[in-house]
C-alpha positions in Angstrom: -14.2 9.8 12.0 -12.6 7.4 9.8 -8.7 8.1 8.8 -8.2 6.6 4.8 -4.6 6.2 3.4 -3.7 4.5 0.1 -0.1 3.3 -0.7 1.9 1.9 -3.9 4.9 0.1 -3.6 7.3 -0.1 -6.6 7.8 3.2 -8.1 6.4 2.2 -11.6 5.8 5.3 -13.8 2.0 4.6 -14.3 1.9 5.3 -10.3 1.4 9.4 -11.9 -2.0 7.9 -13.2 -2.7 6.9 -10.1 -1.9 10.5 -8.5 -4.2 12.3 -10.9 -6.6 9.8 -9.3 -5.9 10.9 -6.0 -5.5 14.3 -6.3 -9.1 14.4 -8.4 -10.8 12.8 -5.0 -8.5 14.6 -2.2 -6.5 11.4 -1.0 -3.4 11.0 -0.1 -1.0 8.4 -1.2 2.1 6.9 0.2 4.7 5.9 -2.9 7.3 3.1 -2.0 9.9 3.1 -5.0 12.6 1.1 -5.5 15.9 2.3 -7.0 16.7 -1.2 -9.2 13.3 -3.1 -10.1 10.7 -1.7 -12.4 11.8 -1.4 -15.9 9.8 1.2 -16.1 9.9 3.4 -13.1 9.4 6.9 -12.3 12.1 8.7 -13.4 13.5 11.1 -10.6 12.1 14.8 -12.1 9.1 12.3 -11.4 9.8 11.6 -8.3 10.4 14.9 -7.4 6.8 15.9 -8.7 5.0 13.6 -7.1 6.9 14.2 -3.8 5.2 17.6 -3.6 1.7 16.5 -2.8 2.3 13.0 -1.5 4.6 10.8 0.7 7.5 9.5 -1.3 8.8 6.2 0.9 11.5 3.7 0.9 10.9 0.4 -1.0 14.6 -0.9 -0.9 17.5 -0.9 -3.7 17.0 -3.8 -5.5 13.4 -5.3 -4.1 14.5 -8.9 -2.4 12.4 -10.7 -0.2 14.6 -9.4 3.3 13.6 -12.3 5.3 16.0 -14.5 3.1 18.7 -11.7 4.0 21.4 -11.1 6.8 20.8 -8.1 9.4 23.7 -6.4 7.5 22.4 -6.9 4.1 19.2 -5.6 5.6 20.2 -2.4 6.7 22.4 -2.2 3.2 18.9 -2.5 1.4 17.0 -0.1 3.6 19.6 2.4 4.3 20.9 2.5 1.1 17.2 3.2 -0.1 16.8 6.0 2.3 19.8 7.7 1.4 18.9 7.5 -2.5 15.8 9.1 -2.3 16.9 11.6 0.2 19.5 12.9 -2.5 16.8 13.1 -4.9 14.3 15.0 -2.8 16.8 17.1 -0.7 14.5 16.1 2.5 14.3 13.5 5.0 12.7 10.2 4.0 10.1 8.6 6.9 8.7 5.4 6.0 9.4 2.2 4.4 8.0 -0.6 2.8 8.7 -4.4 3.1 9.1 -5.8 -0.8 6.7 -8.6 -1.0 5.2 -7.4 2.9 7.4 -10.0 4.6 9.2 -8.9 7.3 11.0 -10.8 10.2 12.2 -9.1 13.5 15.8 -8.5 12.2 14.4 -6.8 9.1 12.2 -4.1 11.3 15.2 -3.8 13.8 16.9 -3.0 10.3 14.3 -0.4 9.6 14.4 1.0 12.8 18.2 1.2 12.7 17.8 3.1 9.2 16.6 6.1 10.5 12.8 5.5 9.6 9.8 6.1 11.7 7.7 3.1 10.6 7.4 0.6 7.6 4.4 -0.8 6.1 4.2 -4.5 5.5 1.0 -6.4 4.3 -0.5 -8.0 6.9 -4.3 -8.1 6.7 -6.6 -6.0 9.1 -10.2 -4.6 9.1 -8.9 -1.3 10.9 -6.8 -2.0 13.3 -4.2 0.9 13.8 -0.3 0.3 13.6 0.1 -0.6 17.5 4.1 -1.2 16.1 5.2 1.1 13.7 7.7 -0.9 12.2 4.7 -3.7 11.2 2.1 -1.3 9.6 -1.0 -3.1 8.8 -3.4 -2.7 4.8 -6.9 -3.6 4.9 -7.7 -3.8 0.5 -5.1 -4.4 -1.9 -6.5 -3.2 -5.5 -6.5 -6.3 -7.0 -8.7 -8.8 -9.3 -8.0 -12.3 -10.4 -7.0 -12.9 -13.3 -9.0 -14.7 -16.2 -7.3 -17.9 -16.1 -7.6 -18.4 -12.6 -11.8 -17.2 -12.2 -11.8 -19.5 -15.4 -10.4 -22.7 -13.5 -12.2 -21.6 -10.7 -15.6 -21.5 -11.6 -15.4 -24.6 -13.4 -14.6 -26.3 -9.5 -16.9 -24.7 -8.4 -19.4 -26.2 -11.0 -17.5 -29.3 -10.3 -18.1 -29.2 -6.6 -14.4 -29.4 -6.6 -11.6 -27.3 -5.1 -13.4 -23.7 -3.9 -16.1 -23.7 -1.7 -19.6 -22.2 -2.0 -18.2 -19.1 0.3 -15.7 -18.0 -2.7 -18.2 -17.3 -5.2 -18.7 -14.0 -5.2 -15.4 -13.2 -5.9 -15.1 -15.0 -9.1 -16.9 -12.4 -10.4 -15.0 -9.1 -12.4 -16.3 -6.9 -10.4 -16.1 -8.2 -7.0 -13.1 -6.3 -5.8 -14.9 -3.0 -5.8 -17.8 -4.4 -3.8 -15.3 -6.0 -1.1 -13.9 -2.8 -0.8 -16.8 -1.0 -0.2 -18.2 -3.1 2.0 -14.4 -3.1 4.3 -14.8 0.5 4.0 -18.0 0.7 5.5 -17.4 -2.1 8.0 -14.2 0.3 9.5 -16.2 3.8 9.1 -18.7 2.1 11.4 -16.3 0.7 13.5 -13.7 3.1 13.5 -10.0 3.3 12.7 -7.4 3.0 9.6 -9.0 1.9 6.2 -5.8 1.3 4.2 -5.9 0.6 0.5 -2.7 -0.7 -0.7 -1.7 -1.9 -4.3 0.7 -1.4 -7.7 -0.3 1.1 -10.2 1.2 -1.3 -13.2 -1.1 -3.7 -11.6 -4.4 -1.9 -11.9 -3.7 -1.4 -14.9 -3.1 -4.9 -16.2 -5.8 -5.5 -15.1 -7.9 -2.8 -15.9 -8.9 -1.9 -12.1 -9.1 2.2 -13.1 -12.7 2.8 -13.7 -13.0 0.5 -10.1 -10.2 2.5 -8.3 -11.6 5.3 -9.3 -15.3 4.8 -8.4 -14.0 3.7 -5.0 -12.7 6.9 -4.2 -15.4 9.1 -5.4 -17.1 7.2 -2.9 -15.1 7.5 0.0 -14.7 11.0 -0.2 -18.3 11.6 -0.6 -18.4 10.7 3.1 -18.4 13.7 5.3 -16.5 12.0 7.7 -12.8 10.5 6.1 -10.1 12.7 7.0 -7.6 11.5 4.4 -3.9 10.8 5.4 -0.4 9.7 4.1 0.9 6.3 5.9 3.6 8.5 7.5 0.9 11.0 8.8 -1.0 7.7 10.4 1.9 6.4 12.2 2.8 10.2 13.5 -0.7 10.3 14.8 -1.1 6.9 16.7 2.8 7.8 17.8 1.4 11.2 19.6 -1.7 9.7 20.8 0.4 6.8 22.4 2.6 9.7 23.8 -0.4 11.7 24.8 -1.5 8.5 26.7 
């Protein structure tokens, strides 16, 4: 059995295209919002919607990269987060997310000291579980390059000069969606988490839908995903560590 979560980090309103998507397949979806960052960000009736079929996490206040921060300002950050989102939702708020993924040891003792039972950073695995809660790991971010950079690149690599053989086939548009599969199978055979992580305002930039999309439909036409919220993966290694 292979567990699949999905998560989106900064509360943009387009993230309710991205539940329709989710809810069409029967995934789950963690969504990390931040109270000062989008300029267009789910608005809390939103919130409040979404929160009744999905996670609804902690993305911080004002989005700064918390490695650069004190302990104190830290815990402001996360805390104050927590705290915001628990008045909107009238209900406990469990996980958090690093802005940018980066994390130091003060910033996930600040986490910890916040009240929240794990945090999600973006550190790359093929399936490894969270062994620390506090430094959750993604496997696939939904994301393409853009056209100026495959442009530049593909002329190197023409050239000879700057990107290596090995890079080619993801200069091509629909390259993400292969990679994804191919991670997806490479942890259903293996076993564990396969974590797809990303920004709905993102996909759609850069017009990642009709791929998202046929990367679910896909997963869940495997008999064998069981389909889980980042906060329901950290609950379950936590018991198993427990049971252990």
């Amino acid at each position: 059995m292979v567990t699949v979560t999905t998560s989106w980090d900064d509360g943009d309103a387009r993230d309710v295209r991205v539940v329709a998507l989710l809810d069409t397949y029967g995934a789950r979806g963690s969504f990390y919002v931040t109270k000062a960052y989008r300029s267009h960000r789910l608005s809390e009736d939103a919130i409040r919607e979404l929160a009744a079929r999905h996670e609804i996490g902690a993305h911080t206040l004002t989005h700064p990269d918390l490695t650069v921060l004190s302990y104190e300002e830290q815990l402001k950050e996360l805390r104050g987060s927590k705290e915001w989102l628990e008045s909107v939702l009238g209900r406990e708020i469990d996980m958090a997310c690093y802005p940018f993924g980066r994390a130091n040891d003060s910033a996930r003792k600040a986490a910890k000291d916040a009240g929240f039972i794990g945090a999600r950073s973006t550190r790359k695995t093929l399936g490894e579980a969270a062994v620390n809660p506090f430094d959750m790991p993604v496997t696939m971010m939904t994301y393409r390059l853009p056209y100026g950079f495959l442009h530049k690149a593909s002329l190197a690599l023409r050239r000879g000069t700057g990107v290596s053989i090995e890079h080619a086939p993801f200069l091509r548009n629909d390259a993400w969606l292969q990679r994804a599969k191919d991670k997806f199978s490479t942890v259903r055979a293996q076993g564990g988490v396969f974590h797809v992580w990303g920004h709905s305002w993102e996909v759609d930039e850069l017009d990642l839908w009709r791929s998202l999309e046929e990367l679910l439909a896909y997963i869940a036409g495997c008999e064998d995903v069981q389909f889980k919220t980042n906060g329901e993966v950290i609950r379950s290694l936590s018991a198993s560590a427990q049971a252990t």
